[in-house]
N, C-alpha and C positions, 0 to 999 in steps of 0.2 A: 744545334742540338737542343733538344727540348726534355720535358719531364713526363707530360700527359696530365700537368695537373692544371687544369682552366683557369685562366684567372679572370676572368670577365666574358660578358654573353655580348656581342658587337651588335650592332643594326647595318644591314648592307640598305645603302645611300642612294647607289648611282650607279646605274653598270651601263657600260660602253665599250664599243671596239674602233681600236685604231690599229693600223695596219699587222691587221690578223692576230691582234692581242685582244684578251675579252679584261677591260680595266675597270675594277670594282672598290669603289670609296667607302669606306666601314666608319662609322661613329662610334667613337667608343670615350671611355672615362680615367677611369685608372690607371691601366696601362699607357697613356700618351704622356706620360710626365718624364722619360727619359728616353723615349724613342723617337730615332733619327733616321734621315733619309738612307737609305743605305744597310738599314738595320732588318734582320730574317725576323719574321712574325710566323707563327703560325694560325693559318684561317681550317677551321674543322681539321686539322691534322695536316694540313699541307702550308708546307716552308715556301715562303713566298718573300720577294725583298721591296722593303718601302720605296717608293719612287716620291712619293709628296707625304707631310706630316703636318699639321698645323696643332691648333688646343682643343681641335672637337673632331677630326678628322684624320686617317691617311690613306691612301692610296696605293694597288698593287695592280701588278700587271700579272696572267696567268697564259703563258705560250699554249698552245695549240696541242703538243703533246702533254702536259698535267691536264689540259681540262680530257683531254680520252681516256687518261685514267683516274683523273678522278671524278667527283659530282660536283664540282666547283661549277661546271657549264649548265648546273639545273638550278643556280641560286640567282635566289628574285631578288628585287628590292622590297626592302621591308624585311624580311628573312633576319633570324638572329642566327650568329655563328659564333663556334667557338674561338677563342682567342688565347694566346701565349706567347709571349716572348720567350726569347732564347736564354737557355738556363745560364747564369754566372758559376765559374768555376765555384768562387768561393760560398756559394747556394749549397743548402739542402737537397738531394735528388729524391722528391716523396713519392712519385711514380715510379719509372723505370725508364731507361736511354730511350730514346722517340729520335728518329732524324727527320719529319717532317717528309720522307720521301713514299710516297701512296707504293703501296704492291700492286690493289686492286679493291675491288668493292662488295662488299658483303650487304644481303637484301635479308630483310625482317620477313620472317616466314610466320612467328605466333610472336603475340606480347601478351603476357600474364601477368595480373597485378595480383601480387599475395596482399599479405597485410599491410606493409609500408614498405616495401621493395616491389621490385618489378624483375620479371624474368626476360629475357629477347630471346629467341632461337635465328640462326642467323644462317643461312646457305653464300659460301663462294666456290670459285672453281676448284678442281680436287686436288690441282698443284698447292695453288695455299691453304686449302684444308690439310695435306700430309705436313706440314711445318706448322703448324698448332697443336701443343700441348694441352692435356690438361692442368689445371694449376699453374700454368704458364701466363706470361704477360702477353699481352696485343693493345694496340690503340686502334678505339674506332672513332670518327670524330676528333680524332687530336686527343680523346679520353683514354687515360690508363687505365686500363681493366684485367682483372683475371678470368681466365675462361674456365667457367664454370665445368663444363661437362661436354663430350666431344660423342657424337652419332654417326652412324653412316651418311656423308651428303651436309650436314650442319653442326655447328656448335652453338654453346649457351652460354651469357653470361648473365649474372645478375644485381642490380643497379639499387644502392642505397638512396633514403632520403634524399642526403645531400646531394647528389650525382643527378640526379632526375631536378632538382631544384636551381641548382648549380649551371648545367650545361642544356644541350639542347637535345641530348637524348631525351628527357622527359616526355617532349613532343613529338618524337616520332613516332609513326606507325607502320605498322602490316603495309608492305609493298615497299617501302621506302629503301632507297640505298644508300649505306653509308662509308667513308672512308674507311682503308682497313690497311694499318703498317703491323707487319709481324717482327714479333722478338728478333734479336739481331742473333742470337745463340741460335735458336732456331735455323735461318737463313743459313748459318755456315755449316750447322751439322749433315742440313740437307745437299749444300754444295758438295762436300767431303762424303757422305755416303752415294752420292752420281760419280765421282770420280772414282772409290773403289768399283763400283759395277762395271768400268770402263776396258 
């Protein structure tokens, strides 16, 4: 389980595939100081388990179904990702629950930059647009956010300083697509209103 709050921007190393796994080695800093083999990371919002760790390095493996839903199968080397380990019970929760498991993918339709925020308008399919709130939480990127304002066909959020600084939304653009896990209140409300229709 995660929080959505980033703690470091990775550099992807080395990507490879061995028998039908796409394995991707991430450089990172701070977070390597008590992460072990065996231990859930999350890369752009997807929970992924370390296979090798060293002091500058770890490595994960991504099966064949996470790279179809997620955009894990479009990162290069070089590419910066978001990163987070797994929350400690006795932690802070400054985001909101995250389980690192993708629904599906949301594409940047307008980026507007006000004065020192930025706005995304974001189109996915219309099953996970009906389970998005307004004022409601979602992780895009592994990032906690709130969504701003909800349209026919997309929604809005809008991304402070820090956030645009912090992670790797700042960099993306118009076309791009990025991870999208929806609120866990959400998911069940919408289970439980399919079952009265039933």
């Amino acid at each position: 389980m995660f929080t959505g709050i980033i703690e470091e921007l990775g550099g992807v190393k080395r990507i490879s595939s061995q028998f039908g796994l796409r394995v991707i080695e991430v450089t990172a800093d701070k977070i390597l100081a008590d992460l072990r083999v065996k231990d859930s990371i999350a890369i752009n919002g997807v929970c992924l388990t370390l296979v090798r760790c060293n002091s500058s390095n770890f490595t994960v493996e991504a099966v064949k179904e996470t790279l179809k839903k997620t955009n894990l199968g479009k990162v290069k080397c070089g590419d910066k990702v978001n990163l987070e380990r797994a929350v400690k019970l006795d932690g802070r929760l400054g985001g909101h629950l995250v389980s690192g498991h993708i629904d599906g993918i949301a594409r940047i339709i307008k980026k507007q930059k006000l004065s020192k925020e930025v706005h995304l308008w974001l189109e996915t399919n219309l099953e996970l647009l009906k389970q998005i709130v307004p004022r409601g939480s979602i992780a895009l990127e592994g990032v906690s956010l709130t969504v701003a304002e909800i349209k026919a066909g997309f929604f809005k959020v809008a991304l402070v300083p820090y956030t645009l600084k912090e992670t790797t939304l700042g960099r993306k653009k118009v076309g791009d697509e990025l991870n999208l896990e929806l609120d866990y209140l959400g998911k069940y409300v919408q289970k439980h209103l399919n079952r009265m229709k039933r």
